[in-house]
C-alpha positions in Angstrom: 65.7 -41.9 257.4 64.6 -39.0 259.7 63.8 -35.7 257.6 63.1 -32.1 258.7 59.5 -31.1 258.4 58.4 -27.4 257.9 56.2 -26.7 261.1 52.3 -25.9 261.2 50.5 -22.6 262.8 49.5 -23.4 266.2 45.9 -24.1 267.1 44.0 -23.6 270.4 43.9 -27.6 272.1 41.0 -28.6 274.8 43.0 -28.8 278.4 43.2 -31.3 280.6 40.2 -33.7 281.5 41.3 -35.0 284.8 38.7 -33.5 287.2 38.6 -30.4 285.3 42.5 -30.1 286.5 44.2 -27.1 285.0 48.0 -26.6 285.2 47.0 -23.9 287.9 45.9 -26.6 290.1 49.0 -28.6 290.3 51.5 -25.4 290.3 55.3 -26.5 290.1 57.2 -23.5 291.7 55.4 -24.1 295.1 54.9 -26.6 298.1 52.4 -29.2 297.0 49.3 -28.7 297.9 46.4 -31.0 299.2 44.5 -31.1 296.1 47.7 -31.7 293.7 48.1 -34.4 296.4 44.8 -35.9 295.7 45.3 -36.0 292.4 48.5 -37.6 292.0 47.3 -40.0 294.3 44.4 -40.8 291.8 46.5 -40.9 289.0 48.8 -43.3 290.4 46.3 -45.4 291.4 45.1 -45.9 287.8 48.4 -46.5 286.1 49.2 -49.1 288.9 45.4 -50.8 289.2 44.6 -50.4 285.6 47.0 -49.3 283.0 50.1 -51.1 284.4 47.8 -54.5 285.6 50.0 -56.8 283.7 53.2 -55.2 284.1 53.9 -58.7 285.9 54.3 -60.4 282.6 57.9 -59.2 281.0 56.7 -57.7 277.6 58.8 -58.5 274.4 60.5 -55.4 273.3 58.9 -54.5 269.7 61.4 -54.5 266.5 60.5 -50.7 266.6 61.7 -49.9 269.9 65.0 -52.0 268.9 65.8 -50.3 265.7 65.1 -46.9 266.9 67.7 -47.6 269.9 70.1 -49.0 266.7 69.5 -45.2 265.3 71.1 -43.5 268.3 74.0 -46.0 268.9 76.6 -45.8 270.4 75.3 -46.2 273.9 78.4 -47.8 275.4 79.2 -45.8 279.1 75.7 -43.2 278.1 73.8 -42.6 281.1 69.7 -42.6 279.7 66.8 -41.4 281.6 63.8 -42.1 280.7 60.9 -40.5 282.3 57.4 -42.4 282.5 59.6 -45.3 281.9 56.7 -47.9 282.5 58.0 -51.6 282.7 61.1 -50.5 280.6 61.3 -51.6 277.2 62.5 -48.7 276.2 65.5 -48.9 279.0 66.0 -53.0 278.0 66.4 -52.1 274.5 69.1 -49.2 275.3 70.8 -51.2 278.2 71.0 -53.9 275.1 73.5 -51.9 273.6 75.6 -50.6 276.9 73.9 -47.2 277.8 73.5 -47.2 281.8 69.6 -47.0 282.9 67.7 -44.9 285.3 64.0 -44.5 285.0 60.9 -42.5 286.4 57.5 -43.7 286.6 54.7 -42.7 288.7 53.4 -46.4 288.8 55.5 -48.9 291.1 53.6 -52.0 289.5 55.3 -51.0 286.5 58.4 -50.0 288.0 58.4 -53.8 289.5 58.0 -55.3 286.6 60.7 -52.9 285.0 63.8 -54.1 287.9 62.2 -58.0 287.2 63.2 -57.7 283.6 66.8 -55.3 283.9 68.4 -55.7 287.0 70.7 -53.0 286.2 68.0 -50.4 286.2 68.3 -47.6 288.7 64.7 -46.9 289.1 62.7 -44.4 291.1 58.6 -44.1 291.7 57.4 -40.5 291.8 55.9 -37.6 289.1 57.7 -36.1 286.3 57.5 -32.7 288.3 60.1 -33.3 290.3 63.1 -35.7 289.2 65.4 -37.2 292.7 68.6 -36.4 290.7 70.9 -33.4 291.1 72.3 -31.1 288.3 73.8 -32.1 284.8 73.9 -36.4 285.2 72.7 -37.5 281.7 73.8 -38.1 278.3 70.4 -38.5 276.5 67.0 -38.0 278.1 63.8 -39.6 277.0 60.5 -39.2 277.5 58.2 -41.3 275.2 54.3 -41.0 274.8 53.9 -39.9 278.7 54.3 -35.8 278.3 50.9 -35.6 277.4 49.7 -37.3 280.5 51.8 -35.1 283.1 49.7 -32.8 285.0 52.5 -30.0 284.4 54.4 -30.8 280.9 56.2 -27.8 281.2 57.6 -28.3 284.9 58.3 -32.0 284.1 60.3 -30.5 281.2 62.0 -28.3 283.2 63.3 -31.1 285.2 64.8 -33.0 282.3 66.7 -29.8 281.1 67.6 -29.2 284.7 69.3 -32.8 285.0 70.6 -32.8 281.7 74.1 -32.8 280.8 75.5 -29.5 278.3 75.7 -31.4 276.1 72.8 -34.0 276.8 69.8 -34.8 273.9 66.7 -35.3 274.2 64.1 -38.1 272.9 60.8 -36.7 273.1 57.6 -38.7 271.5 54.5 -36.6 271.2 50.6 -37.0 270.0 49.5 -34.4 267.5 46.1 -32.1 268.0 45.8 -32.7 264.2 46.3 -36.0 263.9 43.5 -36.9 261.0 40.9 -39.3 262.4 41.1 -36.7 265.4 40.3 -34.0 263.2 37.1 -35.8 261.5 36.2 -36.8 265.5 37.0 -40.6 264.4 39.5 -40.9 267.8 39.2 -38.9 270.8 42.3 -39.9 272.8 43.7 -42.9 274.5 42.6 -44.4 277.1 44.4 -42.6 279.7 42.4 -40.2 278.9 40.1 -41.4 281.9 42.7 -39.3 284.4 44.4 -36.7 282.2 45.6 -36.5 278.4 46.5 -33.1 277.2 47.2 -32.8 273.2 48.8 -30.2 271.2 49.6 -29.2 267.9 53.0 -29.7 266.6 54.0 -25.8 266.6 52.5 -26.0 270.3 54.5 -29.2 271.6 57.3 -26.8 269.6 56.8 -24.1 271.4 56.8 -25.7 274.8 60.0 -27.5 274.2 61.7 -23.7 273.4 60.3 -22.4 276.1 62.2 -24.6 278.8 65.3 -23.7 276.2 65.3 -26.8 274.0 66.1 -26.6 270.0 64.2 -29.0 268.1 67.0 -30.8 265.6 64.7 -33.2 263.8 61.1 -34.8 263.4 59.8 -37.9 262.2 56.9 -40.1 262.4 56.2 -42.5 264.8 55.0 -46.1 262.8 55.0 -48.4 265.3 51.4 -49.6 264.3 53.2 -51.2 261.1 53.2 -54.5 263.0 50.8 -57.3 263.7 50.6 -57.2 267.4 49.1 -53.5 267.0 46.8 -54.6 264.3 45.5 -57.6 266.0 45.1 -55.3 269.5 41.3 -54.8 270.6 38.0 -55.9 269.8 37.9 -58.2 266.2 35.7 -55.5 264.5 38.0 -52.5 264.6 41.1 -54.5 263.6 40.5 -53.8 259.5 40.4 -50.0 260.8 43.2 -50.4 262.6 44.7 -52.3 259.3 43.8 -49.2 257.3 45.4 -46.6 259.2 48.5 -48.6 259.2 48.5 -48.7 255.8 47.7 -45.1 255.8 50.3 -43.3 257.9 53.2 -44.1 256.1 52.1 -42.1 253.5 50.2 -39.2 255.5 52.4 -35.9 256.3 53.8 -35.2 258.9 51.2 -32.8 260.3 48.3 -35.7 259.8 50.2 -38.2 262.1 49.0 -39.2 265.2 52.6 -39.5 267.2 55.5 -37.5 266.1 59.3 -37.7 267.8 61.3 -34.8 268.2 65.1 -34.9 268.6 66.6 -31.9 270.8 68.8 -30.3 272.7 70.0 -27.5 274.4 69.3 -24.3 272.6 73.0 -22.7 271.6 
């Protein structure tokens, strides 16, 4: 069951480590320029050469990513976006249940392996920043563990609203600033940190989503390491860590986690 959680005081968050890029280098209310040109160009070369290099084998979609689809039935006739779709397990597990797919992704390796797997999928390569769709076309926009990595969340935000149905909600899965081993300097940030991860706190993701006129309905944890793949991911020695913080995060707060999913929608 998904619970309201009272929010924490924001805190100050380092900025982005991508070439020392700062939003002000990749501006979203003008032409782009050479450099944010160069450094979507580098980005996308990562996630298709590195992140996404074996998108060619169709992953399983996890038990988590199935029952949190379950959660926000019925999809029968719903048109879903998912932006930063990667190879679209995500989309598979919705399209399970009847909603209509369309995905974003900067990576076309991924996207690939995404139209392999779900024919069905309307699928377009290209950044967050600036979505090929026209005004008010989707029921329920998602964007899950990729904000963080756009080189202007609050422009790729924009977008979603901007494409969004009135009535549309939104999906939005989040790392926290103050997640615990983070705090104790135990984890310093995924591995797509190597081209840009930017983290907040929970009042600052918060405050972002209100700023592009979202209202944040619900929060809940993200436990998807409670499984055995996760565990077992990685080199042998840190898989007892990685058992310990599963055990852990069940029973951490909210403000200690290291992903947290917000439910939205439009502000009334």
């Amino acid at each position: 069951m998904v619970r309201f959680s009272r929010l924490t005081e924001p805190k100050r968050v380092a900025g982005p480590k991508f070439f020392m890029a700062t939003n002000d280098d990749v501006g979203s209310d003008e032409a782009m320029t050479e450099k944010e040109r160069l450094l979507r160009g580098a980005i996308r070369d990562y996630y298709d050469r590195v992140y996404h290099r074996d998108a060619g084998f169709e992953a399983k979609i996890s038990h988590h990513l199935r029952r949190l689809a379950w959660h926000f039935q019925p999809w029968q006739g719903k048109r879903l976006l998912d932006v930063g779709c990667g190879s679209g397990t995500w989309l598979r597990a919705t399209a399970d249940l009847g909603a209509i797919p369309t995905g974003v992704d900067i990576s076309q390796v991924a996207l690939d392996a995404c139209k392999r797997a779900l024919l069905s999928a309307d699928l377009h390569c290209g950044p967050a920043e600036s979505l090929p769709f026209t005004e008010a076309q989707f029921d329920f926009v998602s964007c899950l563990g990729a904000i963080e990595h756009f080189l202007n969340p609050q422009a790729a935000l924009r977008e979603m609203v901007r494409v969004a149905k009135p009535n549309a909600v939104f999906l939005l899965l989040v790392p926290n600033a103050d997640f615990l081993p983070r705090r104790f300097g135990m984890y310093s940030g995924t591995e797509q940190i190597a081209v840009h991860e930017e983290i907040r706190s929970l009042r600052g993701w918060q405050m972002l989503f209100e700023s592009v006129g979202l209202q944040v309905h619900r929060r809940w944890k993200d436990l998807h390491v409670l499984s055995f793949s996760w565990i077992m991911q990685g080199a042998w020695y840190l898989r007892p860590i990685r058992l310990a913080q599963a055990m852990a995060l069940p029973f951490w707060p909210l403000s200690w986690q290291y992903q947290v999913y917000h439910f939205c929608s439009f502000k009334e």
